[in-house]
C-alpha positions as CSV (number, residue, x, y, z in Angstrom):
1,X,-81.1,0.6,-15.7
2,X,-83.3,1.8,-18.8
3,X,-82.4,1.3,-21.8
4,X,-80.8,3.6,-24.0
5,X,-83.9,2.7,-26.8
6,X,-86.1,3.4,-24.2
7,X,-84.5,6.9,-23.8
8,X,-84.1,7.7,-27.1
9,X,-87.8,6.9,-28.3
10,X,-88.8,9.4,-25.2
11,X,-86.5,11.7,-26.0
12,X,-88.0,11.5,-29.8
13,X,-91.7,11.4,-28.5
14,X,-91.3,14.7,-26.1
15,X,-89.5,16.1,-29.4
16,X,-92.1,15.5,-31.5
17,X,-94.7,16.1,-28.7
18,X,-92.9,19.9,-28.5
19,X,-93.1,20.4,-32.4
20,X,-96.7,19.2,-32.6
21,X,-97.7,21.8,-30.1
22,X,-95.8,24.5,-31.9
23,X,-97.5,23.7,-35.1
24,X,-101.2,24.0,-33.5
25,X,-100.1,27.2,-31.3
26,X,-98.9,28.7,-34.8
27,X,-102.3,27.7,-36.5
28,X,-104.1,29.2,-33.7
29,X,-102.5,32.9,-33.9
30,X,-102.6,32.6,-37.8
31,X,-106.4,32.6,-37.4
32,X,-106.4,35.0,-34.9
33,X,-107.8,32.5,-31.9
34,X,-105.4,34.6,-29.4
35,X,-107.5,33.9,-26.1
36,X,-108.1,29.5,-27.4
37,X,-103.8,30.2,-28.1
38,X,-103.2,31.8,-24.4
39,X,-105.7,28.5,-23.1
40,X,-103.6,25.8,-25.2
41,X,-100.4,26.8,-24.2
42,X,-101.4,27.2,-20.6
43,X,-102.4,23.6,-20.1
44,X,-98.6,22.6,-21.6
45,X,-96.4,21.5,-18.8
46,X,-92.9,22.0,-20.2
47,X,-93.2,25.4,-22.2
48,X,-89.5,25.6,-24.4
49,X,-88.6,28.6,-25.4
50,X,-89.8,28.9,-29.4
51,X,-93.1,28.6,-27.6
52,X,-92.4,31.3,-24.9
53,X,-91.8,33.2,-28.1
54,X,-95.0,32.5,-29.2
55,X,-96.9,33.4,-25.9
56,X,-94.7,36.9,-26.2
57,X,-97.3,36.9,-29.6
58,X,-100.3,36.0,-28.2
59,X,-100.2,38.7,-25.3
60,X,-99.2,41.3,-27.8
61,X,-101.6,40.5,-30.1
62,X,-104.0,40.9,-27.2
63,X,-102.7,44.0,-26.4
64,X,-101.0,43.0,-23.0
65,X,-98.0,44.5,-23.5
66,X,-96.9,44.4,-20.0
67,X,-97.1,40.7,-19.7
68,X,-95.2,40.4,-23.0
69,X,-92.1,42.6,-22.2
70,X,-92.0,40.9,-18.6
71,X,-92.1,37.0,-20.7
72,X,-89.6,38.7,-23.2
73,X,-87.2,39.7,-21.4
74,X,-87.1,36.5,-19.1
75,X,-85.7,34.8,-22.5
76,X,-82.9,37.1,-22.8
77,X,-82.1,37.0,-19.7
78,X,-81.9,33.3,-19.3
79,X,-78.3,32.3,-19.9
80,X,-78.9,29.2,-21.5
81,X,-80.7,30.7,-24.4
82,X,-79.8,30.0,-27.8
83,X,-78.4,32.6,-30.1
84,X,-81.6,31.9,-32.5
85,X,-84.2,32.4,-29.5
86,X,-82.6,35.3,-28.2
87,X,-82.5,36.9,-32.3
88,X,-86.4,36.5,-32.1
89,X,-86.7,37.9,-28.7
90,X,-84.8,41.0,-29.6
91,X,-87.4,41.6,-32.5
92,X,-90.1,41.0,-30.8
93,X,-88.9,43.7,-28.2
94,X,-88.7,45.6,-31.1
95,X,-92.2,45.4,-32.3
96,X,-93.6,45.7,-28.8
97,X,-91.4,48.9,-28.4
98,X,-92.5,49.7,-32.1
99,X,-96.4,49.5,-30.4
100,X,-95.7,51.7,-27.4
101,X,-94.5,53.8,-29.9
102,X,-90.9,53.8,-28.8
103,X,-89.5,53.9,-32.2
104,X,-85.6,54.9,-31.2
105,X,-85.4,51.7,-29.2
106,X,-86.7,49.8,-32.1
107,X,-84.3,50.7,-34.2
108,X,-81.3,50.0,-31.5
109,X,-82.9,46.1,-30.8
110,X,-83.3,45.8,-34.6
111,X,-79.4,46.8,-34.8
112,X,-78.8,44.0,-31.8
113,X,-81.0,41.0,-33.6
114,X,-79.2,41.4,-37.2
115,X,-76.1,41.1,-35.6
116,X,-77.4,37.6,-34.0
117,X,-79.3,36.7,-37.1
118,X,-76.2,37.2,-39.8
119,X,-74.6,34.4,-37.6
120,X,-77.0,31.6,-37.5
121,X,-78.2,28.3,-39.6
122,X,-80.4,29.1,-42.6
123,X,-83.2,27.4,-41.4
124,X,-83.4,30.0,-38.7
125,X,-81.7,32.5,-40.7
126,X,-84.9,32.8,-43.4
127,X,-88.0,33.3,-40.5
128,X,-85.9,35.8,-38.6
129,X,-84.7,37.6,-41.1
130,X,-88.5,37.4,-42.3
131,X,-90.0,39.2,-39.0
132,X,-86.8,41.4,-39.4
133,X,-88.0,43.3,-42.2
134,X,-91.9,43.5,-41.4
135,X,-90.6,45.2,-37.8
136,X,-88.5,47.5,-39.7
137,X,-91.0,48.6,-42.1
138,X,-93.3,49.3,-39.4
139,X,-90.7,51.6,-37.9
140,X,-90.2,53.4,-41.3
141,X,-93.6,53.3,-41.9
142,X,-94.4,55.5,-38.8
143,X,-90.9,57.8,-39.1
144,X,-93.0,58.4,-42.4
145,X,-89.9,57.2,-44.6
146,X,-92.5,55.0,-47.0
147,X,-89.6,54.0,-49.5
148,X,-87.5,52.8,-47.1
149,X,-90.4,51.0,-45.6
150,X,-91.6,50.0,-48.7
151,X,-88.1,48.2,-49.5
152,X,-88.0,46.5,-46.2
153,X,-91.4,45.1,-47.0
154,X,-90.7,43.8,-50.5
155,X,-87.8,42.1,-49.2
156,X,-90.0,40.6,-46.6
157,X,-91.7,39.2,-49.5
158,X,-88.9,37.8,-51.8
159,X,-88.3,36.1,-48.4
160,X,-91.5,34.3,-48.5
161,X,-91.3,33.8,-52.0
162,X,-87.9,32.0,-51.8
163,X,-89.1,29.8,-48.5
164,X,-92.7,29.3,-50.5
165,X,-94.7,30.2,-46.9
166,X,-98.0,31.3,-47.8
167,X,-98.3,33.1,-43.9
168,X,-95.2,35.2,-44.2
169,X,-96.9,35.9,-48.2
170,X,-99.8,37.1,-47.1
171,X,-98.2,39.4,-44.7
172,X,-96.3,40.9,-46.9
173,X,-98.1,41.7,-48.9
174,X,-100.7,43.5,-46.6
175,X,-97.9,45.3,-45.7
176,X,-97.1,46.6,-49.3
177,X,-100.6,47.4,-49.9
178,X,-100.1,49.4,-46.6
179,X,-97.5,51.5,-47.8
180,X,-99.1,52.1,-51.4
181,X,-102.1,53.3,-49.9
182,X,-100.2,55.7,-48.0
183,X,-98.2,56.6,-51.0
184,X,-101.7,57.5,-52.3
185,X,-101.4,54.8,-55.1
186,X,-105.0,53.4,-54.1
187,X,-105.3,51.2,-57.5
188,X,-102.1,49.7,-56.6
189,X,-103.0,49.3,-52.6
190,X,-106.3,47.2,-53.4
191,X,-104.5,45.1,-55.4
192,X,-102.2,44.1,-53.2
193,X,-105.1,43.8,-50.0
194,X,-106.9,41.5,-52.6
195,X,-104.0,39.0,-53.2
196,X,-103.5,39.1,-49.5
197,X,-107.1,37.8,-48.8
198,X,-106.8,35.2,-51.6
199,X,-103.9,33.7,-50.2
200,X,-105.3,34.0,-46.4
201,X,-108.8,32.3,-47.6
202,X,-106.7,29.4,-49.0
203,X,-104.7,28.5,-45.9
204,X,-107.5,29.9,-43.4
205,X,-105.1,32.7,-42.3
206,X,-108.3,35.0,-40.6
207,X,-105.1,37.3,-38.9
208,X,-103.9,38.9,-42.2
209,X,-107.8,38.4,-43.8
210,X,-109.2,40.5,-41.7
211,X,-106.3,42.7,-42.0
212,X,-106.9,43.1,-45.9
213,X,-110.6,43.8,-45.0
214,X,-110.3,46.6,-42.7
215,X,-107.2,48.4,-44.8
216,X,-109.3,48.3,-48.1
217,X,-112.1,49.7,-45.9
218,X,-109.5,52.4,-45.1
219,X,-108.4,52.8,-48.5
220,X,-111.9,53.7,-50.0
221,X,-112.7,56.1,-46.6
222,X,-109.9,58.0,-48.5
223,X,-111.6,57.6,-51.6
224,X,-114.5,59.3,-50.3
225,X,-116.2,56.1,-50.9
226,X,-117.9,55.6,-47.3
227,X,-120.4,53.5,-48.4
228,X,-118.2,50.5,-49.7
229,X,-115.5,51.3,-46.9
230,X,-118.1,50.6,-44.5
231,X,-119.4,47.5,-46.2
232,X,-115.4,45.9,-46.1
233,X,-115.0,47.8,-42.5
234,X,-118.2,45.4,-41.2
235,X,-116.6,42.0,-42.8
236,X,-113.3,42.5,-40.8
237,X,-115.6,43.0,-37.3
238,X,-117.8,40.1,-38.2
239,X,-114.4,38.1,-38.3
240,X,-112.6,39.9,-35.8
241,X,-115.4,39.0,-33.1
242,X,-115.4,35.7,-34.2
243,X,-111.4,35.9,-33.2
244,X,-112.5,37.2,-30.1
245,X,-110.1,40.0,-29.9
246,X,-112.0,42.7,-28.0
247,X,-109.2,45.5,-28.8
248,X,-109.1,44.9,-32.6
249,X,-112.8,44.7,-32.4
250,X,-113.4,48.3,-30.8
251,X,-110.4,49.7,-32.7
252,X,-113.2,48.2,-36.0
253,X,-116.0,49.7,-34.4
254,X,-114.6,52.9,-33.2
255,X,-113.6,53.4,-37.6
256,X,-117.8,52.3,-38.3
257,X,-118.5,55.0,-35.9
258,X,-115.8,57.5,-37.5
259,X,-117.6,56.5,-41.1
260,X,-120.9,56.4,-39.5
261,X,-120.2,60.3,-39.0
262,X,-118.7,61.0,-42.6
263,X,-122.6,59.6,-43.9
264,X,-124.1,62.0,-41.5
265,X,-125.5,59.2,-39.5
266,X,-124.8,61.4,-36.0
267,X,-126.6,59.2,-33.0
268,X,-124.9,56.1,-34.3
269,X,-121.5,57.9,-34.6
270,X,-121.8,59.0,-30.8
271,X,-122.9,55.8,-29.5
272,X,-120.4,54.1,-31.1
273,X,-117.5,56.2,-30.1
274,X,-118.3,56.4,-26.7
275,X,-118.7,52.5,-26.7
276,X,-115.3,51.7,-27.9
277,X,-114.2,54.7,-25.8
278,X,-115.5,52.9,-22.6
279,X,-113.4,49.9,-23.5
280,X,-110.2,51.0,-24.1
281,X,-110.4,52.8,-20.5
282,X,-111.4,49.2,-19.2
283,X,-108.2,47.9,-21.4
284,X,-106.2,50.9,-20.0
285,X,-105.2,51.7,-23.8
286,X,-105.4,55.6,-23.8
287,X,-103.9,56.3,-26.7
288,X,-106.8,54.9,-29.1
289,X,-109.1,56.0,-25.9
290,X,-107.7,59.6,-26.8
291,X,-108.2,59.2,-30.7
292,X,-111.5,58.5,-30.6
293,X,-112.3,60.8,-27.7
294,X,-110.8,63.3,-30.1
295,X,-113.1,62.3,-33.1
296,X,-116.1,63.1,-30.5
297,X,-115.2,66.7,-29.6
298,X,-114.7,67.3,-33.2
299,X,-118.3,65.9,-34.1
300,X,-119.8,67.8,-31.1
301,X,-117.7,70.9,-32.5
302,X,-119.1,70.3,-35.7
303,X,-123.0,70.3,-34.3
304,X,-122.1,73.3,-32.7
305,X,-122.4,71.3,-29.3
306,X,-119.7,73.7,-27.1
307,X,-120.6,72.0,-23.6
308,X,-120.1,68.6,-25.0
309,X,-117.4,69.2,-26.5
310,X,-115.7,70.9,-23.2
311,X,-117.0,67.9,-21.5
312,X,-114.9,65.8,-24.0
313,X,-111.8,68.0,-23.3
314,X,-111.8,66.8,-20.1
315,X,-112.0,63.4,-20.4
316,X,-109.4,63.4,-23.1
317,X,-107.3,65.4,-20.2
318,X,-107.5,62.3,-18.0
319,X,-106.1,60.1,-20.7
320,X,-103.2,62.3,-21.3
321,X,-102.2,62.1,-18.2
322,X,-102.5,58.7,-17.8
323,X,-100.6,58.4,-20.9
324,X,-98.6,61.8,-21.8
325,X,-97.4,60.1,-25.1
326,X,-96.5,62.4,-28.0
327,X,-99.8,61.7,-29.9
328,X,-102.0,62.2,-26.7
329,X,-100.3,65.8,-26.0
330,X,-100.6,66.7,-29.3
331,X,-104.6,65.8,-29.9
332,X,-105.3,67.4,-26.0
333,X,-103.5,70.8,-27.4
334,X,-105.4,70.7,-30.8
335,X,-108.7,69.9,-28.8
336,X,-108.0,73.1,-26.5
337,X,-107.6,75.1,-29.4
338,X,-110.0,74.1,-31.7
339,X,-113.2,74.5,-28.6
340,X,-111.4,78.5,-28.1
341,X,-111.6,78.9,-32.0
342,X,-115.6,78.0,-31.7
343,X,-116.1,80.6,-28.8
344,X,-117.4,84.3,-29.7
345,X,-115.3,86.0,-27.8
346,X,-112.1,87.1,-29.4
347,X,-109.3,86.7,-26.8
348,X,-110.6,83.1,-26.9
349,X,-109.8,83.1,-30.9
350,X,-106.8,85.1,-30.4
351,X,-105.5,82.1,-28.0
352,X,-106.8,79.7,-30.4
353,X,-104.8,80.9,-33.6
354,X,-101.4,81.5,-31.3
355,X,-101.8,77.6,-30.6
356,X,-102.9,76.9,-33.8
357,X,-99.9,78.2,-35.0
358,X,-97.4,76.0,-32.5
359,X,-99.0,73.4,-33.8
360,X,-98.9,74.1,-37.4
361,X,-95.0,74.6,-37.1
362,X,-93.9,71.8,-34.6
363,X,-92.0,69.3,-35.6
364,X,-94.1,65.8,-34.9
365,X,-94.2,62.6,-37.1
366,X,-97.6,62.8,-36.9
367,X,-98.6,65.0,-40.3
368,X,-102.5,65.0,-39.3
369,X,-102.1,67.6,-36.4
370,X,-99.7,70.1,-38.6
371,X,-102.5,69.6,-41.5
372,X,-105.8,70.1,-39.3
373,X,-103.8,73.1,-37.5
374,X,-103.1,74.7,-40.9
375,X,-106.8,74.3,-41.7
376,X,-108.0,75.7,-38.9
377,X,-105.5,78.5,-38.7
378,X,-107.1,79.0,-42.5
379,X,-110.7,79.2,-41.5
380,X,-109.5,82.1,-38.9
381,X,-108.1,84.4,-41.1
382,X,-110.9,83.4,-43.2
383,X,-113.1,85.1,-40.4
384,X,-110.8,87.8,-39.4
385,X,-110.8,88.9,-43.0
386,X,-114.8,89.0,-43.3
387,X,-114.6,91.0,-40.0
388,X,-111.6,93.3,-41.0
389,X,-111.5,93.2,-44.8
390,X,-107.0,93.8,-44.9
391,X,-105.5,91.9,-47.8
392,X,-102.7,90.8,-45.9
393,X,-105.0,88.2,-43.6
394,X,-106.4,87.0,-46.9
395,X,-102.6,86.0,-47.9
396,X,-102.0,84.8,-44.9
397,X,-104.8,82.5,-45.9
398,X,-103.3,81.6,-49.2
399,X,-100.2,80.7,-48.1
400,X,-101.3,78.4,-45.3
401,X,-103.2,76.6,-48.4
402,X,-99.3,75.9,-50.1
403,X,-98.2,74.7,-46.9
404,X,-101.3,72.0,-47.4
405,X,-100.2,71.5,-50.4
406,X,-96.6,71.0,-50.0
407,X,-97.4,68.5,-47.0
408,X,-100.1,66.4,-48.6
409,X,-97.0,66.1,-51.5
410,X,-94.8,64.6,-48.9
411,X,-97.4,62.5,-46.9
412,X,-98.2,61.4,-50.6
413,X,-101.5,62.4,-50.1
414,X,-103.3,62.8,-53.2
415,X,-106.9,63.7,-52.2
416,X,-105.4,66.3,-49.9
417,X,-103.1,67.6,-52.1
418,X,-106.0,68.3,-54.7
419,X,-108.2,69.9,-51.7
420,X,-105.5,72.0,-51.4
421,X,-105.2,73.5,-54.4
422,X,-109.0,74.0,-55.1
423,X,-109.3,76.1,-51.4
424,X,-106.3,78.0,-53.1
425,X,-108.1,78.5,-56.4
426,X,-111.2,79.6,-54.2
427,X,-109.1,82.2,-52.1
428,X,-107.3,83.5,-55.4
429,X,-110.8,84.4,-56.7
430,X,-112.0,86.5,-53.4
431,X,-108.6,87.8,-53.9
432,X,-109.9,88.9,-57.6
433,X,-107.0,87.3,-59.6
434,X,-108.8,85.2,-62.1
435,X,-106.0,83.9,-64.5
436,X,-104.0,82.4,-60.9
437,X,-107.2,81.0,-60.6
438,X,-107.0,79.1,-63.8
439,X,-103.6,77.9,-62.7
440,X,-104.7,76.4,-59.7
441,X,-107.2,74.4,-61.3
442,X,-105.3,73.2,-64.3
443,X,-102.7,71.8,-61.8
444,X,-105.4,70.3,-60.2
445,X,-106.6,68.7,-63.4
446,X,-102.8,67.4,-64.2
447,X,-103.1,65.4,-60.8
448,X,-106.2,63.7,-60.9
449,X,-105.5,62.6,-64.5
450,X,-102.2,61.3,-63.4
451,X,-103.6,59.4,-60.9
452,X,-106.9,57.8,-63.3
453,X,-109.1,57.1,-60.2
454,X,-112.4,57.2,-61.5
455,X,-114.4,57.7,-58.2
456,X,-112.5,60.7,-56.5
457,X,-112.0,62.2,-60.0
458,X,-115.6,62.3,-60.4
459,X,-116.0,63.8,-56.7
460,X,-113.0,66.3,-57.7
461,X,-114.0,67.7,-60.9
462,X,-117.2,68.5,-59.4
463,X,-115.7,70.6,-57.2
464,X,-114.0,72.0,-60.2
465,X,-117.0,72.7,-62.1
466,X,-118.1,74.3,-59.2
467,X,-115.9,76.7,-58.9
468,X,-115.5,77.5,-62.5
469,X,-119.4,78.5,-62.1
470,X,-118.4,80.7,-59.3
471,X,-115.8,82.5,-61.2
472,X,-118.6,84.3,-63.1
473,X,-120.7,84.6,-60.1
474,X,-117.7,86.6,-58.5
475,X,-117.2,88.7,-61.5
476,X,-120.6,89.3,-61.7
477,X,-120.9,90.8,-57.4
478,X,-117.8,92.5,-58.0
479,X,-118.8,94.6,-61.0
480,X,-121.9,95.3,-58.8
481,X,-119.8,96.2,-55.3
482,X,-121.7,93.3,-53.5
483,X,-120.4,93.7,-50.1
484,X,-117.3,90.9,-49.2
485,X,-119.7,88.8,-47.3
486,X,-121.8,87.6,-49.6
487,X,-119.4,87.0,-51.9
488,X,-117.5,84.7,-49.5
489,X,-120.9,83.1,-48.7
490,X,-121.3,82.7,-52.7
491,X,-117.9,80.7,-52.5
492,X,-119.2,78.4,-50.0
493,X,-116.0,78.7,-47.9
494,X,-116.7,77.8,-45.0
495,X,-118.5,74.8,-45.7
496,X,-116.2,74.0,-48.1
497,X,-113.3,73.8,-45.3
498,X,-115.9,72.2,-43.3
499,X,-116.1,69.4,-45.9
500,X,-112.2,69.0,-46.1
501,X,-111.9,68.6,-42.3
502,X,-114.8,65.9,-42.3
503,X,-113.7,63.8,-45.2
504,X,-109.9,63.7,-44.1
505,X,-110.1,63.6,-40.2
């Protein structure tokens, strides 16, 4: 017979053995080493369930989804599960469901795990409730309710500050920053990203570093700052390919090639889409196959490029239907109508604005689509009323440019909102009324000064200037009967849309 002592001190040693492997798995996702994770915990023999949990991390992170669900939902269906496992499994269901972009089910296994979590031990009780909130932001975050998300996220982080982890910290506060820049509150956004680096330097977190990195390249892309958003844009790939995370890293490289384009550097943009493009069909991840696919046929569009860009409407076909997700129909209809509105013909145009306007109106969490609809739909009438010369096209016009307006207000964003607003002003002046003119651009001026963002109120108020200058100009062809034409082409309009469409989208 062995001795109880005996049993005991094995029992301690595969204890100890179990929490020593959890702590080195944990280090390993922290710094983002997901394929050296999915290789440690393969060569463990007796694999509890914390670090199935874990694994159900790894694979996600990787973008396995698949295998994750499957590994998931063996935990909650083992009856011998304890209440504390099976609270974490339900919320990582959630955040995989939150990924595939299944965001009622989220909110149902959220529902499912709180009830679980209210009922367990504090030690459990803090971590849980932890990845709780982040998962629930996420949610609001994509239903677009950013105060709800941005209260989920704060208590995330009185969460951490109350259980002193620096990893659930620096989370957290990416996640904040996420939700300010969205809020348009850019000043307040970097802040927050640069806190989250200085944390994740300290405790070599490279996960939420890299994070900060590629969302502060993000935030100044939306300051029209392309040059610095590349420069933080290449520090998150060098770290992400040191991670070895080959979806993260062509999710990095597909945004270069998306800024590569904004700095008018065209070959490199191409090359780089179609790169990450090829990937993502090897990884079977359409959807951010189909985004990119869609930044191509807007490029090609752009170099007045019609066969590529019909050439890229059908490969974005294929991922749609390999994928039919919300997001994928929606970018496969806009891509239909946005090669018709480039053709000459004018049933082609005609077609174009009827979808145009489908799309404009639908109801879709995904605000881009109504926006670059509206804008399109603008730059029709725009045409039809150089062609036709009837007022009531031109207020057509001008009213699509308050329905900008009013949804850059609610998607809280600012540089949008101000676009908006100028393409009014510059409408209202074809349209001859001078003192709504001056309206427009004094509410403009009330908005960037509100906001005291040096860099886009430099780029803003040159627009301004701008178009102050071509008040007189338009005074000046009208008092001499200068055909409409050329006093749209003195207005720069069409460019000018063009230039909203390329710095937003």
């Amino acid at each position: 017979m062995i001795p109880i002592r005996k049993i005991l001190y094995r029992i301690n040693q595969m204890y100890l053995l179990i929490l020593l492997s959890n702590a080195e798995l944990e280090k390993l996702i922290n710094q983002g080493l997901y394929n050296e994770a999915l290789d440690f915990v393969s060569k463990i023999d007796n694999i509890d369930s914390k670090l199935k949990l874990l694994k159900v991390e790894i694979f996600r992170e990787l973008g396995e989804y698949q295998h994750a669900i499957e590994l998931v939902q063996s935990i909650l269906s083992d009856k011998s599960t304890e209440e504390n496992i099976r609270a974490g499994a339900l919320v990582e269901l959630a955040y995989l469901n939150y990924r595939l972009e299944n965001f009622d089910e989220v909110s149902k296994l959220l529902i499912q795990s709180d009830l679980i979590i209210e009922n367990i031990g504090l030690e459990n009780y803090f971590p849980l409730k932890f990845k709780y909130h982040c998962v629930q932001g996420n949610n609001y975050w994509k239903l677009s309710k950013l105060e709800f998300a941005l209260r989920s996220y704060k208590e995330s982080l009185r969460l951490a500050e109350n259980t002193q982890n620096d990893i659930f910290r620096a989370q957290a506060l990416n996640a904040i920053g996420n939700i300010n820049q969205q809020m348009g509150k850019f000043n307040e956004a970097i802040s927050f990203y640069l806190r989250c680096i200085s944390i994740s330097e300290k405790i070599d977190a490279r996960k939420y570093l890299v994070y900060s990195y590629g969302n502060l390249g993000e935030t100044y892309r939306l300051l029209y700052e392309f040059d610095l958003a590349k420069e933080y844009l290449e520090l998150a790939l060098k770290l992400y390919q040191e991670m070895s995370n080959k979806v993260i890293i062509a999710v990095i490289q597909g945004n270069l090639a998306v800024i590569d384009y904004k700095l008018n550097e065209i070959d490199s943009a191409i090359k780089g889409l179609n790169d990450v493009i090829n990937i993502f069909e090897k990884y079977n991840n359409f959807t951010y196959a189909s985004e990119y696919s869609f930044h191509l046929i807007m490029i090609y569009l752009n170099q007045k490029k019609a066969d590529l860009a019909l050439e890229e409407y059908r490969r974005i076909s294929k991922f749609t239907e390999k994928q039919p997700t919300e997001i994928n129909n929606l970018r496969l209809r806009l891509s239909n109508a946005l090669i018709k509105k480039h053709k000459n013909q004018l049933i082609d145009k005609a077609e174009a604005q009827k979808e145009l306007i489908e799309l404009a109106n639908s109801e879709t969490i995904y605000f881009e689509f109504n926006v670059l609809s509206l804008i399109h739909l603008c730059d029709l009438y725009l045409e039809e009323y150089q062609i036709y010369n009837q007022p009531e096209v031109l207020d057509k016009a001008i009213t699509i440019t308050n329905r900008i307006y009013n949804l850059a207000i609610l998607e809280n964003s600012f540089s949008l909102n101000i676009e908006a607003l100028l393409l009014k002003a510059k409408l209202l002046l074809i349209q001859g009324e001078i003192s709504l003119v001056d309206n427009a651009l004094k509410k403009a001026e009330v908005e960037i000064k509100r906001r005291r963002i040096p860099s886009l109120e430099s780029k803003i108020l040159e627009e301004q200037t701008n178009l102050v200058r071509q008040i007189k100009q338009w005074v000046d062809l009208s008092s001499k009967s200068e055909p409409l034409r050329k006093r749209i082409d003195e207005q720069e309009l069409n460019s000018y849309i063009e230039k909203i469409i390329k710095r937003h989208f």
